[in-house]
N, C-alpha and C positions, 0 to 999 in steps of 0.2 A: 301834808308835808311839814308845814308852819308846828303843828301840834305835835308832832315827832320830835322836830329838832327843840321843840321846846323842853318837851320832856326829856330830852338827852341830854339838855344844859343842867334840868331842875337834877338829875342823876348826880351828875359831875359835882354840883355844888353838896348835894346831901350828901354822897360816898366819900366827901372829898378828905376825911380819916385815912379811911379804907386804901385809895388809890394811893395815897404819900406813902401809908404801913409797908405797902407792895411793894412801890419802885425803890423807899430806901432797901427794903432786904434783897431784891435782885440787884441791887447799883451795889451793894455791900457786900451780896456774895460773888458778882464777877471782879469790881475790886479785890478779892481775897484772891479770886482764883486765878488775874493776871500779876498779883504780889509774889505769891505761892508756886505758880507753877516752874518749874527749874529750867533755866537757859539753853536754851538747844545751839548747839557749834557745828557748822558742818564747813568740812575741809575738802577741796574738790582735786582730781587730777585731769588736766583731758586730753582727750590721745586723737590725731588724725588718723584711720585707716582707710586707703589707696584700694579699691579693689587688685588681688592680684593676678596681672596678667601672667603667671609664671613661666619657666622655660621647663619644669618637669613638667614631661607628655604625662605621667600618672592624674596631675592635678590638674590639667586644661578641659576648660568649659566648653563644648560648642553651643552656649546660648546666649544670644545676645542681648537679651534682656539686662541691661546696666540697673537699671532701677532694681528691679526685684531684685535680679543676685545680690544688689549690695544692701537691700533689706534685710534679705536671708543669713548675709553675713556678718552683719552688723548685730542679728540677733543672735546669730553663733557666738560673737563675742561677748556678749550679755552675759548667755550661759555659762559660759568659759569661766566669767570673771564670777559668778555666782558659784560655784564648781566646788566640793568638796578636795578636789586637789590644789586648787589658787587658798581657798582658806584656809588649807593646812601647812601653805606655804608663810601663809601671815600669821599660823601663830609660831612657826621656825624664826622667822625672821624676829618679829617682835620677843624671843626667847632664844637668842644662840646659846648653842649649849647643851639646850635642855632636851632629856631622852624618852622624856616623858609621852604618853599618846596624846593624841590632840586629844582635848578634852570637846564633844559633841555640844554641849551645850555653849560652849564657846564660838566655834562655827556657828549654831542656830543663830545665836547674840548678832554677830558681826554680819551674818544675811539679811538679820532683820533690820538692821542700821543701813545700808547699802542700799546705796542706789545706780543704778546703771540707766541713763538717760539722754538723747540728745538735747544742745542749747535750746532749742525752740520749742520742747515740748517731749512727750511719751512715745510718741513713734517714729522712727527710724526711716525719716520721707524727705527726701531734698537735701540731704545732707552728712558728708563721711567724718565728722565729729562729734562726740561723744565724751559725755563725763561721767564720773567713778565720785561720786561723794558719798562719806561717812558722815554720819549725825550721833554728834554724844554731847552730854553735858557739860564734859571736858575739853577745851578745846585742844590742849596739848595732845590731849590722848586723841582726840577728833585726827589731827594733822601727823599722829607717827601712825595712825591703824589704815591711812586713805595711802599716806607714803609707802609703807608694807602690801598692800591688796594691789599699788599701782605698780612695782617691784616683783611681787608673786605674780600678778597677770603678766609681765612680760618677759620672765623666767619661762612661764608655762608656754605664753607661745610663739619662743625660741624652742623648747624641748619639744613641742608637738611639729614644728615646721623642720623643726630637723630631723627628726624621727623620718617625718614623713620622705623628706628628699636623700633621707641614708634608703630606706626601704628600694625608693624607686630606684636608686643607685644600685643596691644590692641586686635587686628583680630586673634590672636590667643585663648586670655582669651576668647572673645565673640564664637569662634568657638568649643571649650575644653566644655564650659559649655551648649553649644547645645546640640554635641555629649555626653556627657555623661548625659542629659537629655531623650535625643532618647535611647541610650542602657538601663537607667532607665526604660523606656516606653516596650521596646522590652523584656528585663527582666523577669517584671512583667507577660506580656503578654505569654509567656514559663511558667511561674514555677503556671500561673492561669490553662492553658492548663494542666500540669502534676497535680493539686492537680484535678482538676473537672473529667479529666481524667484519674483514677489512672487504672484503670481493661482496658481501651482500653491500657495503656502507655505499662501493662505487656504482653496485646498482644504484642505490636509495637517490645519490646524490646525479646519476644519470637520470631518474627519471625527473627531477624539479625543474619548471620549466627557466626558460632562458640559458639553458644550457649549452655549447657547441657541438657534446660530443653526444646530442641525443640520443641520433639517427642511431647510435651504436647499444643501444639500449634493449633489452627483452621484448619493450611495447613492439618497437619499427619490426623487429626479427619476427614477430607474429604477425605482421601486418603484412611483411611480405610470404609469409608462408601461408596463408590466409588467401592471398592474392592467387599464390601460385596453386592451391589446392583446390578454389573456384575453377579457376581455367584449366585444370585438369579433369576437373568434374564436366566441364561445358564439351571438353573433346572427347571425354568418353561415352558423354550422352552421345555425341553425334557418332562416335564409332559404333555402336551399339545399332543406334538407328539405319548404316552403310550396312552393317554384317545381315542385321534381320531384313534388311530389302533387297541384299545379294542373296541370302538364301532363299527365297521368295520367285524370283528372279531363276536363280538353277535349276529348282526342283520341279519349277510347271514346266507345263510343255508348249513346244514353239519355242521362238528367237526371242532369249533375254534380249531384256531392256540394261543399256548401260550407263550407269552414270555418267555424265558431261564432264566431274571431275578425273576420271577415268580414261577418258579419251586423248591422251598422251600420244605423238608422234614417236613413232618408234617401238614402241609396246605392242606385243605381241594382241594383246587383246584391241587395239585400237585397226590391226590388219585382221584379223577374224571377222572383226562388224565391218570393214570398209571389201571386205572378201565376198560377206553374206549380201552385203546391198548388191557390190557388182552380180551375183549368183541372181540375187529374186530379180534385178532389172531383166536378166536375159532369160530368166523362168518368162516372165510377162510377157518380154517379146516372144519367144516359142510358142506358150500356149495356145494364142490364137491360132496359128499358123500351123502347125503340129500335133497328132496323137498324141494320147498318153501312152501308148506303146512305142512309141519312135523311142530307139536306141537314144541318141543323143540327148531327147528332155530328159531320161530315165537318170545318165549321167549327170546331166544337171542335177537332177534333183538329190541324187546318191553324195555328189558332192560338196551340197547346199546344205544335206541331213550332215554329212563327217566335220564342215565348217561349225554348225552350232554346234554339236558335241564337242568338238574343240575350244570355241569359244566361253562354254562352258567351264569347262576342266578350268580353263584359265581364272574363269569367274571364281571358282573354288579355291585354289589358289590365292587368288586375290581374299576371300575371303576366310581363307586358315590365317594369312600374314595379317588381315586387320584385327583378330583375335587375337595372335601375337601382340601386337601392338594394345589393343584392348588391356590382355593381361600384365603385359609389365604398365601402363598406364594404371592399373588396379593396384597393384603391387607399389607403386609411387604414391597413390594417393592413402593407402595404407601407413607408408613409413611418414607421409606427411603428418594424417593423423595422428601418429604417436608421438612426432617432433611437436606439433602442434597441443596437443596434451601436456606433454614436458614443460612447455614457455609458459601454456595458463597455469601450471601448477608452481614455476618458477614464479610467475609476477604474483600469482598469489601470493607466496611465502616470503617475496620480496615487499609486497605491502603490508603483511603482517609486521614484518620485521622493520618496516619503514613506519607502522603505527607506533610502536615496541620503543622506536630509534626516539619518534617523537615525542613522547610521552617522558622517556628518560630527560629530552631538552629540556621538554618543559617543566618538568619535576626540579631540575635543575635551576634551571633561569626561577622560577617561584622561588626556591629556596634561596638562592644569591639576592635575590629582590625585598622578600624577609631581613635576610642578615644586613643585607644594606639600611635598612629602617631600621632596624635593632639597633645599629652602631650608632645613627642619628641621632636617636633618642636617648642613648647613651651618653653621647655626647651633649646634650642640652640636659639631662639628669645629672651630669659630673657638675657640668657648669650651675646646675641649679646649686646644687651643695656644696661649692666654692663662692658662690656671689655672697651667704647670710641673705637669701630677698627676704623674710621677716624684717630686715632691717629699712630695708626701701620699701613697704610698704604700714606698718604702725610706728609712728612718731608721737612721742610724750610729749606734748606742747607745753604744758602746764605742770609744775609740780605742785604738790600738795602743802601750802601755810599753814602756820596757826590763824584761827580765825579772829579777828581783833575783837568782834562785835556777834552775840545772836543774831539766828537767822530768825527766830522763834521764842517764843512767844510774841506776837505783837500785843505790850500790854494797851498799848493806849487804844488800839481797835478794840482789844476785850471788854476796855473802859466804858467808851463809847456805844458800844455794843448792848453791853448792861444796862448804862442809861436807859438809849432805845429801846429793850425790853421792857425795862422797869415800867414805864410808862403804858406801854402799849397792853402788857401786862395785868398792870393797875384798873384800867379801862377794862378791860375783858371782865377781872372780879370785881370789879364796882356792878356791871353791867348784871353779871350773870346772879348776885347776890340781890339786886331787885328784882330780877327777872321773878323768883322764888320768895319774894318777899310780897304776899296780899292784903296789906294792911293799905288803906285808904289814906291818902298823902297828899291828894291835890282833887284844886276844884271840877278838872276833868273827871275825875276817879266818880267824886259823886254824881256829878250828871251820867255818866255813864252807867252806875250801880242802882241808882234810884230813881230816874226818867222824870226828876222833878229840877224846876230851877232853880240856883244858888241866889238867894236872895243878897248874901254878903258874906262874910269871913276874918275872924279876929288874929290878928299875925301872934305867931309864937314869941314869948317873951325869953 
């Protein structure tokens, strides 16, 4: 280590030509190059932008994200202000008058001078301010072309935020006088249904519950005809079952059996059986007692047989008139049936017409609901493009000076700069020109080259 830094000193002192030759021509050519190089001015504008919460519905965010959108917007105005329509604004302004085209290479100039950046840095994070500076040679020219480009960017977005809240204003008249043309439409189409249909409307509104005048409605009118066409059905079953166990009854032979409900005080048929029992009680007493040839059992029995054939005839009778009765009970429940077919085909076409009814409401009530929102947002679109919000949200804080002083070149850093070069520089080709240099220089060298020892050494004169 000792032998290293030795020979690094013996370098320094033998290059030490070499190393001065170096650092004066880099100290003399950054000298030159911070004499030389031309004064850079830069003139700045700077603008507060507010994100905006606006009142035109067209331009409302739903996201919440504050950070980012105001990133996002912050870099829209970047662009903006970068924009072949803002720099064609700067060179109208910097030339009234003149009809000329923008000249392209002009615009390129003015891009590449421009800077669009916030105070703290290059990105657009923690903060809704923002500067517009120009960098020229000139500083007057520096401070009229940042004054023009801060004047074109707020030209342009006044004309883009008007634009935009004339449009919504527009798209909203055109869309108000739609919708309340279609609920006109829909309207009509309702109150035509309730005048053509006034007698199905007071079904419709009979059948909605909470009603008073229900009971008077098609539903109850089927419910009691329903009613009354079961209990017509249950007594014709039973007449049915009287006639076929009266015929039954007639036709065998021996003493019908008579129904209990049948045995009526007064009816013929009720003295026939109370006839027939008196006849077979005193059949029974006889029998014993008497021949079957005695005259008087024979009577008996003659007018025991003429009793049931009477009794009979009556049973028939009785059974033609429950037929009767069967048939027009058939015939009733016939014209029930057809009443009863009528009312399901009435609530049918009563619920059709009551889906029909609803459907038009609701078609309606949506459309009035629509138009009602249309107006609203009409109304906050008028107010957008009466308020100017461009104005309440970008504010020019700063205008654009002549700059008194460079921002650029820092000569005396390029100074100092050089210096430190030069030197460090120097060192490097001192270093790298022995490195490449094999010629035997020191007492090391020959111990090294020849593995013999230096006995002694005569200094250079």
């Amino acid at each position: 280590m000792q032998n290293i830094f030795r020979e690094f000193v013996f370098i320094l002192f033998d290059r030490m030509q070499l190393i001065i030759m170096v650092f004066l021509t880099v100290l003399t050519l950054s000298i030159a190059i911070a004499v030389t190089l031309p004064s850079m001015y830069r003139s700045t504008a700077k603008f507060s932008l507010v994100m905006p919460q606006g009142f035109d519905p067209l331009q409302q965010e739903s996201s919440y994200d504050y950070r980012n959108r105001m990133r996002r917007y912050l870099q829209d105005q970047k662009e903006l202000i970068m924009s072949n329509r803002v720099l064609g604004k700067v060179f109208q302004i910097m030339n009234p008058g003149t009809k000329q085209p923008v000249p392209a290479k002009l615009i390129d100039e003015i891009r590449t001078n421009l800077e669009v950046t916030p105070p703290g840095g290059e990105t657009f994070e923690g903060s809704n301010v923002f500067n517009v500076d120009y960098v020229d040679t000139n500083p007057a020219r520096s401070a009229q072309v940042a004054s023009a480009v801060a004047q074109g960017y707020l030209d342009t977005y006044l004309e883009i935020s008007q634009s935009k809240t004339d449009y919504s204003h527009a798209f909203f008249v055109e869309q108000t006088q739609k919708l309340n043309k279609d609920m006109a439409n829909k309207e009509n189409k309702l109150r035509d249904f309730e005048t053509k249909q006034a007698l199905a409307l007071l079904e419709i509104l009979n059948m909605e519950p909470g009603k008073s005048n229900v009971e008077l409605g098609p539903n109850m009118l089927l419910s009691q005809f329903l009613r009354n066409y079961h209990e017509l059905q249950v007594e014709l079953a039973g007449l049915n079952m009287s006639i076929e166990f009266l015929d039954r009854e007639v036709n065998k032979k021996g003493i019908p059996v008579v129904p209990l409900d049948m045995e009526v005080s007064g009816r013929s048929i009720t003295v026939f059986k109370t006839k027939i029992s008196q006849l077979q009680l005193q059949l029974n007493e006889m029998r014993p007692q008497f021949k079957e040839n005695y005259e008087p059992l024979k009577q008996v029995e003659q007018e025991l047989n003429l009793s049931v054939d009477s009794l009979k005839k009556e049973l028939e009778r009785s059974v033609n008139a429950q037929k009767i009765s069967a048939q027009s009970i058939e015939a009733r429940i016939r014209q029930l049936e057809r009443i009863i077919h009528d009312l399901k085909e009435q609530i049918q076409s009563t619920a059709r017409e009551k889906a029909g009814y609803e459907n038009l409401k609701q078609e309606y009530n949506l459309a009035k609901e629509a138009y009602s929102r249309a107006m609203g947002q009409l109304e906050q679109a008028r107010m957008a493009q009466s308020l100017n919000q461009e104005k309440q949200f970008l504010t020019q804080i700063d205008r654009p000076v002549v700059p008194t002083k460079p921002f650029k070149p820092n000569r005396v850093l390029i100074a100092i700069g050089g210096f430190i070069s030069g030197i460090f520089l120097g060192i490097a080709v001192a270093l790298t020109v022995d490195h490449f240099d094999h010629r035997i220089k020191t007492l090391y060298d020959i111990e090294t080259h020849l593995s013999v020892p230096v006995l002694g050494s005569i200094p250079s004169v």
